[in-house]
Biotite code that builds the C-alpha atoms (Angstrom):
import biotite.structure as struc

atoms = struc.array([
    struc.Atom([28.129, -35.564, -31.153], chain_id="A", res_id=1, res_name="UNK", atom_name="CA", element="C"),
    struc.Atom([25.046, -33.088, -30.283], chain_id="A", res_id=2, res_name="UNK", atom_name="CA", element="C"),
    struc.Atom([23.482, -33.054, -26.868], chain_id="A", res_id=3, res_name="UNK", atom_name="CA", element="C"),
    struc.Atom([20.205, -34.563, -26.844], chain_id="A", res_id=4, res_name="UNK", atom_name="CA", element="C"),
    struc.Atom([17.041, -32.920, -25.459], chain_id="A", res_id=5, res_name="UNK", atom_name="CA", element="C"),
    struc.Atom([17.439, -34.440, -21.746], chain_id="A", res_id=6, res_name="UNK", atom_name="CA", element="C"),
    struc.Atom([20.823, -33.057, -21.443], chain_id="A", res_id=7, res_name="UNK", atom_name="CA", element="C"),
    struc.Atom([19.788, -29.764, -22.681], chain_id="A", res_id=8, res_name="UNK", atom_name="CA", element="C"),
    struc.Atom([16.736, -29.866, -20.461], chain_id="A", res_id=9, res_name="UNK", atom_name="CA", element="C"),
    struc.Atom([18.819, -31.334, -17.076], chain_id="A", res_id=10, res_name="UNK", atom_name="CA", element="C"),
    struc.Atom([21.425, -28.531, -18.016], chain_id="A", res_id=11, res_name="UNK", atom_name="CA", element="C"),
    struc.Atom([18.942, -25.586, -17.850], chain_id="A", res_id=12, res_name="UNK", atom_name="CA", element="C"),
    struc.Atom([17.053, -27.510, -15.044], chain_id="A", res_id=13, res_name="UNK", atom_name="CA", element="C"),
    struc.Atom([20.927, -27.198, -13.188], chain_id="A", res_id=14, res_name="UNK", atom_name="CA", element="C"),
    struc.Atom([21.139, -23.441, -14.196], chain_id="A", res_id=15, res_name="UNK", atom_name="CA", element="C"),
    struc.Atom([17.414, -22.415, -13.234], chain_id="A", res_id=16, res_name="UNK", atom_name="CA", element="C"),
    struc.Atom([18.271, -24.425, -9.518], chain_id="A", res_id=17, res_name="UNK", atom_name="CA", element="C"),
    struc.Atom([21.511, -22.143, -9.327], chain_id="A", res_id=18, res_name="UNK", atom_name="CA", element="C"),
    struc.Atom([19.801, -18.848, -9.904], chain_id="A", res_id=19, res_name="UNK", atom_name="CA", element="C"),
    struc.Atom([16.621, -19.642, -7.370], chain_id="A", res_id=20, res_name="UNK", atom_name="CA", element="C"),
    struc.Atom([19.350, -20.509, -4.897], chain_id="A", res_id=21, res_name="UNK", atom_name="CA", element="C"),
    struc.Atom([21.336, -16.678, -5.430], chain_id="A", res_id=22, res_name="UNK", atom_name="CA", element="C"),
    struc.Atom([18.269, -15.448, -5.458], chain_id="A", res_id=23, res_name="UNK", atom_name="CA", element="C"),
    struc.Atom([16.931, -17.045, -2.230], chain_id="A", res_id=24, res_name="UNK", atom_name="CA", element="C"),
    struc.Atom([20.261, -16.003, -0.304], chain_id="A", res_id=25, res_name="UNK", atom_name="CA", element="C"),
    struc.Atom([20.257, -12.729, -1.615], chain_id="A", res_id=26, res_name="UNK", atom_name="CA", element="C"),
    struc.Atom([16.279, -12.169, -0.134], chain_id="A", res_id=27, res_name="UNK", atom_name="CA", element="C"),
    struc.Atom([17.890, -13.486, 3.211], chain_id="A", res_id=28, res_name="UNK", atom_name="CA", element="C"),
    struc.Atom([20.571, -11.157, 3.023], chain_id="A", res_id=29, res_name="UNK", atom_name="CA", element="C"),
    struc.Atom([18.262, -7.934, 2.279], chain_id="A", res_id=30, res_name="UNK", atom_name="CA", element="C"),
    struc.Atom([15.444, -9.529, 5.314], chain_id="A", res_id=31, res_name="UNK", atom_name="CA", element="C"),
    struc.Atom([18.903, -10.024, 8.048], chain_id="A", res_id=32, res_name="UNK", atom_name="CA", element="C"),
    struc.Atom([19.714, -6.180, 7.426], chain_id="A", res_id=33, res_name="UNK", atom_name="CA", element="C"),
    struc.Atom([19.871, -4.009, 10.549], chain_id="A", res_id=34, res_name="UNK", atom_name="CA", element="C"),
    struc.Atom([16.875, -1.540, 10.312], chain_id="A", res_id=35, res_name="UNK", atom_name="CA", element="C"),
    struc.Atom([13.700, -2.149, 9.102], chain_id="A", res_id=36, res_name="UNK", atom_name="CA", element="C"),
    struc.Atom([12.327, -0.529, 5.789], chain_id="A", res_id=37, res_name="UNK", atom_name="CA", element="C"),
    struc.Atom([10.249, 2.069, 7.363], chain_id="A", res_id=38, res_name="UNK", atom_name="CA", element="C"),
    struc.Atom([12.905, 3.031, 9.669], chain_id="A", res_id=39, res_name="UNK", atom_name="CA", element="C"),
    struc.Atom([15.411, 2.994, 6.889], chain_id="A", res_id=40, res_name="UNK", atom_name="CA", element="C"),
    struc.Atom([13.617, 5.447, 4.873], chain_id="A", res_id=41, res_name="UNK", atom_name="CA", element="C"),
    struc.Atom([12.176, 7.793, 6.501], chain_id="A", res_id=42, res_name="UNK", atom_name="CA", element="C"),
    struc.Atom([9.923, 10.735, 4.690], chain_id="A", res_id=43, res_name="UNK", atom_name="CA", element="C"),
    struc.Atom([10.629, 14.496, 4.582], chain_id="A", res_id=44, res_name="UNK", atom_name="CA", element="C"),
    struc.Atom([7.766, 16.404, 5.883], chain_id="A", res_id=45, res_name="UNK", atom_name="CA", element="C"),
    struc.Atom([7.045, 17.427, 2.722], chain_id="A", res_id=46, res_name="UNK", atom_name="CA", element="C"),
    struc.Atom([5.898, 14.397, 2.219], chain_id="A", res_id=47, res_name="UNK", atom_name="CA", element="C"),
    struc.Atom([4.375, 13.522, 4.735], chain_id="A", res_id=48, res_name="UNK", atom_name="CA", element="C"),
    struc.Atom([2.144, 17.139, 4.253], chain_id="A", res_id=49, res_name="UNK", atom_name="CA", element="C"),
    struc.Atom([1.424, 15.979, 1.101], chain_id="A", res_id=50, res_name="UNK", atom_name="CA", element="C"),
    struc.Atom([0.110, 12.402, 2.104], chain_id="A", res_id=51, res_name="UNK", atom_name="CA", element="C"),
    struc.Atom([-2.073, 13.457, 4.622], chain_id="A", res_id=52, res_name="UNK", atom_name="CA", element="C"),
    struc.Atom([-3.589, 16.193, 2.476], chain_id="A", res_id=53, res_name="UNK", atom_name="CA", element="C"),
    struc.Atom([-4.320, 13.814, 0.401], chain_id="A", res_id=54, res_name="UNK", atom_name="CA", element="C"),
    struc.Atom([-5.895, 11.070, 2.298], chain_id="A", res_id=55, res_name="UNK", atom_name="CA", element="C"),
    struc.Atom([-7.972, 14.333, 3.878], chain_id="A", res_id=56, res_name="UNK", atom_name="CA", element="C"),
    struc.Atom([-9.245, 15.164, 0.355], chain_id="A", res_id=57, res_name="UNK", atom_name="CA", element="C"),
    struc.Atom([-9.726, 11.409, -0.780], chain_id="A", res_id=58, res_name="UNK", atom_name="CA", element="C"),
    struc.Atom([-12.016, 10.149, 1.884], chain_id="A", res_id=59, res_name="UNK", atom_name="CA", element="C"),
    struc.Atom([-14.068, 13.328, 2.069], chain_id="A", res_id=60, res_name="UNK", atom_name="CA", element="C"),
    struc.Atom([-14.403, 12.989, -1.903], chain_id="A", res_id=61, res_name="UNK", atom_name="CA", element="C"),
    struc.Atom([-15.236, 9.347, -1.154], chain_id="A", res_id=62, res_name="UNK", atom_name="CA", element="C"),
    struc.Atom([-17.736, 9.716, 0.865], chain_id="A", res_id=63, res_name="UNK", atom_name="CA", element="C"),
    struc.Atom([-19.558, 12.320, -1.037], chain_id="A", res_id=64, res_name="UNK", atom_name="CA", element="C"),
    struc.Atom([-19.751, 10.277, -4.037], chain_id="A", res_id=65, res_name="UNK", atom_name="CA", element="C"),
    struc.Atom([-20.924, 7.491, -1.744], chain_id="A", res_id=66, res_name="UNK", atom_name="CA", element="C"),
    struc.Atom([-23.876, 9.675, -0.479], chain_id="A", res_id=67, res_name="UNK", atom_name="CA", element="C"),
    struc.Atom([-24.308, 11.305, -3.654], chain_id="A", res_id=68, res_name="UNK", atom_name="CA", element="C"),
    struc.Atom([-25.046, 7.525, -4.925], chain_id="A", res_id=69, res_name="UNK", atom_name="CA", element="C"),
    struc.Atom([-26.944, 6.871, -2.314], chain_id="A", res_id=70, res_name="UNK", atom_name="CA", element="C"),
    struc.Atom([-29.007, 10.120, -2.745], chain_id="A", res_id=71, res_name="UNK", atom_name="CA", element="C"),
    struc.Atom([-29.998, 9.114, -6.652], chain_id="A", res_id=72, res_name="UNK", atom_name="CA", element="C"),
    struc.Atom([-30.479, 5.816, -5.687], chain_id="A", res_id=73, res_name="UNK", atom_name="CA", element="C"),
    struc.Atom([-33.327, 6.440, -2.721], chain_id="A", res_id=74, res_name="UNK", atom_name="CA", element="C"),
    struc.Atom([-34.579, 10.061, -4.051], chain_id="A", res_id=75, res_name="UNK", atom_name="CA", element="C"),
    struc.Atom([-33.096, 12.061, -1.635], chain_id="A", res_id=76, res_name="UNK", atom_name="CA", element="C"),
    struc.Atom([-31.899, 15.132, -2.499], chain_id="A", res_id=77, res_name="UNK", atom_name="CA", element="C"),
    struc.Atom([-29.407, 16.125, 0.449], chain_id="A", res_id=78, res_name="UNK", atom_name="CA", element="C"),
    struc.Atom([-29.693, 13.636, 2.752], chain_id="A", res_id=79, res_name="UNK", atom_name="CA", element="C"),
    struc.Atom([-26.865, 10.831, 2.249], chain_id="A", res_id=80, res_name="UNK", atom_name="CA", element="C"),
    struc.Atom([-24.742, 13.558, 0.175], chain_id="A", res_id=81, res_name="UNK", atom_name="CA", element="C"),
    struc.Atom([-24.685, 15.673, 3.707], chain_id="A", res_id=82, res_name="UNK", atom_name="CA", element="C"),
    struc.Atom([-24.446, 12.223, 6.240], chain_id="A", res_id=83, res_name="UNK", atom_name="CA", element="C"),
    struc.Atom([-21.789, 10.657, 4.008], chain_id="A", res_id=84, res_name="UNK", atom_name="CA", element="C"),
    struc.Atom([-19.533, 13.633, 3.154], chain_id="A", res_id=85, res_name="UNK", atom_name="CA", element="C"),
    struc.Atom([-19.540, 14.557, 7.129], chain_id="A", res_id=86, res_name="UNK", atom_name="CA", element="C"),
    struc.Atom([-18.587, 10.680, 7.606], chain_id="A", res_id=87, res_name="UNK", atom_name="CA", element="C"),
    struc.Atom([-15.698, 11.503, 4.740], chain_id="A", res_id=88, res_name="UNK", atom_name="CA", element="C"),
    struc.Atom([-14.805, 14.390, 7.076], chain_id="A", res_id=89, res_name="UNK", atom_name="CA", element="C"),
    struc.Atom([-14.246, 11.804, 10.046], chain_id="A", res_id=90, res_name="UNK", atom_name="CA", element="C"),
    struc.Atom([-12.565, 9.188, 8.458], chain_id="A", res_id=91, res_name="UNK", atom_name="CA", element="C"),
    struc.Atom([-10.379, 11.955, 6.966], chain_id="A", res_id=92, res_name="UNK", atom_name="CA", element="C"),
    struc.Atom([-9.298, 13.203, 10.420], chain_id="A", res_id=93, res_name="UNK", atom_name="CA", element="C"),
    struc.Atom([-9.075, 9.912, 11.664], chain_id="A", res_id=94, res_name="UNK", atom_name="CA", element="C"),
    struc.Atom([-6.489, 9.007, 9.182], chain_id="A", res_id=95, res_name="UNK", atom_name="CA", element="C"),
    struc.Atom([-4.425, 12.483, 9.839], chain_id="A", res_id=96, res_name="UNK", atom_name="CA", element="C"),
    struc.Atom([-4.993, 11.744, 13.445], chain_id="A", res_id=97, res_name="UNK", atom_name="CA", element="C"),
    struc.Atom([-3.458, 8.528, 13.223], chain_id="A", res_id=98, res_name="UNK", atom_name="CA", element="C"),
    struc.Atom([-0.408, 9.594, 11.364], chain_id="A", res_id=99, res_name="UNK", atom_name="CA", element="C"),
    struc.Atom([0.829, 12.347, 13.485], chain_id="A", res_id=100, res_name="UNK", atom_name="CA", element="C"),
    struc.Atom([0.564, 10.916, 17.093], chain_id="A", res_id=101, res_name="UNK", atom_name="CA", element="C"),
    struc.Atom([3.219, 9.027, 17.830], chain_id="A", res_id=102, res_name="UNK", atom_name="CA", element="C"),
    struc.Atom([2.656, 5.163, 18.723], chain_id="A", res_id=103, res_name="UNK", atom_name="CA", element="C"),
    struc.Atom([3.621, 3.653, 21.647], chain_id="A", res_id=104, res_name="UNK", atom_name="CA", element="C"),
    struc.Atom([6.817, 1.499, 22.333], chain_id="A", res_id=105, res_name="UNK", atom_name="CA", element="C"),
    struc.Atom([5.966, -2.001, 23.256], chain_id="A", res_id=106, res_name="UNK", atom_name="CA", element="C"),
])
């Protein structure tokens, strides 16, 4: 005799419940592990070069195309382009700044 559509549907109903429930105790298992992902994985300086480098060049480019905006939008030649990419420069710094000094233990 064939299985009629309830069946079918409180079978796969059954078999969805089972794989959320592997699934949920494997995400416990992976969140109970003993070091944190950041500590786990920790960069080569390579990388780390390379990240700040380009965080450096991304906000000053960010900011320049900001003031450059800014500049064709109000009619000012220099103005924005100069405040803005100088701004860039900061938040650039900031960010490398931030990276390298070592935070505090709590």
């Amino acid at each position: 005799m064939a299985e009629t559509r309830d069946e079918r549907d409180d079978e796969d109903k059954r078999a969805l419940e089972a794989r959320l429930r592997t699934l949920k105790d494997d995400i416990a298992a992976e969140r109970s592990s003993d070091a944190p992902p950041s500590e786990a994985q920790e960069a080569s300086p390579m990388a780390q070069g390379m990240k700040g480098a380009s965080e450096l060049i991304a906000a000053v480019l960010v900011g320049a195309a900001i003031g450059w905006g800014a500049d064709r939008l109000a009619g000012t030649r220099p103005l924005f382009f100069i405040v803005f990419f100088f701004i860039g420069v900061a938040a650039g710094v900031l960010n490398l700044v931030r990276a390298v000094v070592p935070k505090p233990p709590k």
